[in-house]
N, C-alpha and C positions, 0 to 999 in steps of 0.2 A: 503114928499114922492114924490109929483110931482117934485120936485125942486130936488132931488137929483137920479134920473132914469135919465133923460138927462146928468146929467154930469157924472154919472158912465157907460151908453151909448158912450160918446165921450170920457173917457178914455179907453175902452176896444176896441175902432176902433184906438184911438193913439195905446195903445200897441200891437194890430195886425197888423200897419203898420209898426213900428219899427222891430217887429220880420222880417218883411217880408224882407226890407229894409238890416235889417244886415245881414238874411241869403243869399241874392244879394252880398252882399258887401262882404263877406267873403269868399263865393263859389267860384266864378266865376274864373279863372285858380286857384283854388287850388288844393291838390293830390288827392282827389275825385273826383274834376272833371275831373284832366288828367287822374283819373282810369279808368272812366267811360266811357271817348271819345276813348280812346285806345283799350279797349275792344269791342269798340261798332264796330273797323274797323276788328277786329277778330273773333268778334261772330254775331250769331242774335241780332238787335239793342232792340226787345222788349225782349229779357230774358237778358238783360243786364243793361234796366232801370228798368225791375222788383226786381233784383237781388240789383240792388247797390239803386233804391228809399225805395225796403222794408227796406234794413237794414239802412235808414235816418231815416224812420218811425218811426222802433225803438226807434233811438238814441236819437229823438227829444221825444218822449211819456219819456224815462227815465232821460234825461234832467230835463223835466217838473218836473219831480215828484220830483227830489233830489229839485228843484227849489223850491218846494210849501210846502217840506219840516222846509225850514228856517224860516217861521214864526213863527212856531209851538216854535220852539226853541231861536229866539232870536227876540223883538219889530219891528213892521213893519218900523218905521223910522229907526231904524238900518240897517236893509235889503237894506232898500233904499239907504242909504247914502254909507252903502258897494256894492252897484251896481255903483252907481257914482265914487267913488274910481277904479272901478272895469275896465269900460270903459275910465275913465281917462287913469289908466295903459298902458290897449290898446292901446289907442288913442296916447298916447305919443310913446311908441313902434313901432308903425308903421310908426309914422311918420320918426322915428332912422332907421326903413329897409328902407322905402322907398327914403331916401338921401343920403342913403349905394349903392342903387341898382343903375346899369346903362339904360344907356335909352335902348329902343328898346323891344326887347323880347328876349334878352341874357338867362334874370332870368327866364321865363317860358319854354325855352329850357333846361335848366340844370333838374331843377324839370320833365320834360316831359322824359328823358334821365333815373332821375332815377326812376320814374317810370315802363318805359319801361322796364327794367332791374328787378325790382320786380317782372312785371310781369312774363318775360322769365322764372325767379326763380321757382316760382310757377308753369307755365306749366309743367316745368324740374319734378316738383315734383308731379306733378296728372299723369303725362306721367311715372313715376317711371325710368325714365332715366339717373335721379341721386338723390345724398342722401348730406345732408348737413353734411359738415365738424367741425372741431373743432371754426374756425373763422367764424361762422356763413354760410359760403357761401357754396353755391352747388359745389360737386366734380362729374362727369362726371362719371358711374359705372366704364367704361372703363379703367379710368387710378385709378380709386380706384383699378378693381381688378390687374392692373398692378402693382403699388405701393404694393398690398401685395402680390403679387408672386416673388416680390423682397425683400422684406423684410423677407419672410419665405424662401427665398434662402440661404440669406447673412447669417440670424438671426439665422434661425433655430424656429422663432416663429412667429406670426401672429403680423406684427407691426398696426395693424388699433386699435385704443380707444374704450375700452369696456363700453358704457356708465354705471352707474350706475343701480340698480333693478330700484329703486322708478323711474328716467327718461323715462325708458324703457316700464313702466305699461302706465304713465301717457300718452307718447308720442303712446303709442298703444291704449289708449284710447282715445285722440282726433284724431289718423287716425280714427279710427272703426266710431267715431261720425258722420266725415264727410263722411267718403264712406256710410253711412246711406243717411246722407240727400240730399247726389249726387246722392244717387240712387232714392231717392222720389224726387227731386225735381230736379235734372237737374248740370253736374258739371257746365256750365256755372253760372247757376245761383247762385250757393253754392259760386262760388268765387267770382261774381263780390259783394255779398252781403258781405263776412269775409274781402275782400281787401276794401271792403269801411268802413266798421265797423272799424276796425285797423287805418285805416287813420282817421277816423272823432274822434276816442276815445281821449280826452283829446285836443283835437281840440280850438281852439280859439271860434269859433261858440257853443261849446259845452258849455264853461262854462258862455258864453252871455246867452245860454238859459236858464240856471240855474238860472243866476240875473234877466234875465225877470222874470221869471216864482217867484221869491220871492217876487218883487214887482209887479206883475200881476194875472189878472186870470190865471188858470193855463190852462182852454181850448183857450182862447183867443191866447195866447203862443203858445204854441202847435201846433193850425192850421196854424199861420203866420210863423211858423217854416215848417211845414210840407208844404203847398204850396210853400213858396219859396225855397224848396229842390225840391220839382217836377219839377219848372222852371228851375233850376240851372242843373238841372240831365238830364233833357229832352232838353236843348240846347248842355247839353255834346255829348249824343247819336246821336242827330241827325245833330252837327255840331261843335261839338268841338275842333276837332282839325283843323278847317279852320279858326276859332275862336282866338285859341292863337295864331295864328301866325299873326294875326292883331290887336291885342288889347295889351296891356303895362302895363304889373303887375304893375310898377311903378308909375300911373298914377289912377289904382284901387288903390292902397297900401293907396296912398294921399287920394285918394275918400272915402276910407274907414275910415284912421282916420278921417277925418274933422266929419266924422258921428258918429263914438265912439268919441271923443270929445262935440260933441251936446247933445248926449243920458247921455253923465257924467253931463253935465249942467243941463240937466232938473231935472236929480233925486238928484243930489245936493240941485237944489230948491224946489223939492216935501218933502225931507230932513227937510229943516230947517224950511219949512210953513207947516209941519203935525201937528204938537202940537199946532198950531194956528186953525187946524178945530174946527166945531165946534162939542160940544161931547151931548150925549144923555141926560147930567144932565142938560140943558139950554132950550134943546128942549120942544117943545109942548109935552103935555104927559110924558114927562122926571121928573126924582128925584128931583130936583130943582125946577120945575114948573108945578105942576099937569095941565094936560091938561081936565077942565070941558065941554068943550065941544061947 
């Protein structure tokens, strides 16, 4: 008992550095973070980290859980070794963007651009100044009602697309949802938390914490996620876009793999040396060895 509190102590301080470590390594110009620094030059900087860190909060707490879920369902050296498989992936992938990309901050300009344009998007549509089109993208009310004062000219009938009932409920019941929670909480805040939720959904980071959290505690996970999203969000707001324009995704990209390549190593080795613990049938007290005392 004394012997095995110390080292499940410095495994749970490993795995909260690693969380912390790869939500560093992940974040930092990513679309969350160009969300967050973008909006923070448009709105109030604290309803903009409250907005875009609650909904990290989230995303790292259900993370977790889908994470803590996998034991339940398939042997923990499984977990493991599909976590190493996992960051391998990564780790190699990144390294394929990062000798794709060019130097400089070309790459975190394109991303920052199309961000900025999401955003626009979005205002366009809480300002009801426009309404999205068939190709996804906002059409201006303006030349929508011009387009159908011409078409009901020519046509003789209204040429704009009737969307379907079932669209029409569903899409008036996520407006309703939101002008709810705009009106309780604030529209800055309502968007900068769904623009970061959307961006972080299905995220790279997102499915790291799922593999931590199978081979980890799952509060340990959690908090090193959840801290280093407050770091990552709070250098957005309060300096992010002076930020990108000095630092070289390229250069993270490399930092990043070399990191998910180390995290595939160890759980590779935690992998293939777990059947070699030792188990309770040897121990003192164990089925094998009554413990008299």
């Amino acid at each position: 008992m004394s012997e095995t509190a110390p080292a499940q102590g410095e495994g749970e301080l490993r795995a909260l550095g690693q969380a912390f470590v790869m939500i560093i390594f992940s974040e930092i110009g990513d679309k969350t973070f160009l969300i967050a620094a973008i909006l923070a030059m448009r709105h109030p900087r604290a309803l903009v980290f409250a907005g875009a860190f609650g909904s990290l909060v989230v995303m790292s707490i259900l993370s977790a859980a889908m994470g803590h879920l996998l034991p339940a369902l398939i042997p923990k050296q499984w977990t493991q070794f599909a976590a190493g498989v996992l960051f391998l992936v990564f780790g190699v992938k990144m390294v394929q963007e990062g000798r794709s990309m060019k130097g400089g901050q070309e790459k975190i300009q394109e991303e920052m651009k199309e961000v900025e344009e999401e955003i626009e998007l979005e205002d366009a549509t809480l300002d009801g100044t426009a309404v999205p089109n068939g190709d996804g993208r906002l059409m201006p009310l303006e030349e929508l009602e011009e387009g159908g004062g011409r078409g009901a000219h020519h046509a003789g009938v209204d040429s704009s697309p009737t969307p379907p009932p079932r669209s029409r409920s569903l899409g008036g019941l996520r407006e309703g949802a939101r002008n709810f929670c705009s009106l309780l909480l604030g529209p800055v805040f309502v968007q900068s938390f769904i623009l970061t939720f959307l961006g972080e959904w299905g995220d790279r980071s997102q499915i790291a914490t799922i593999a931590l959290a199978a081979a980890h505690n799952i509060h340990v996970v959690a908090l090193g996620t959840i801290v280093g999203h407050a770091c990552c969000t709070a250098i957005a707001v309060l300096g992010g876009r002076w930020l990108s324009n000095k630092i070289s995704v390229k250069h993270v990209t490399f930092g990043g793999s070399a990191l998910f390549l180390i995290f595939s190593l160890i759980y590779f080795h935690e992998a293939l040396t777990y059947a070699e613990a030792p188990s309770a049938d040897i121990l003192p007290g164990g089925i094998g060895e009554p413990w008299l005392g």
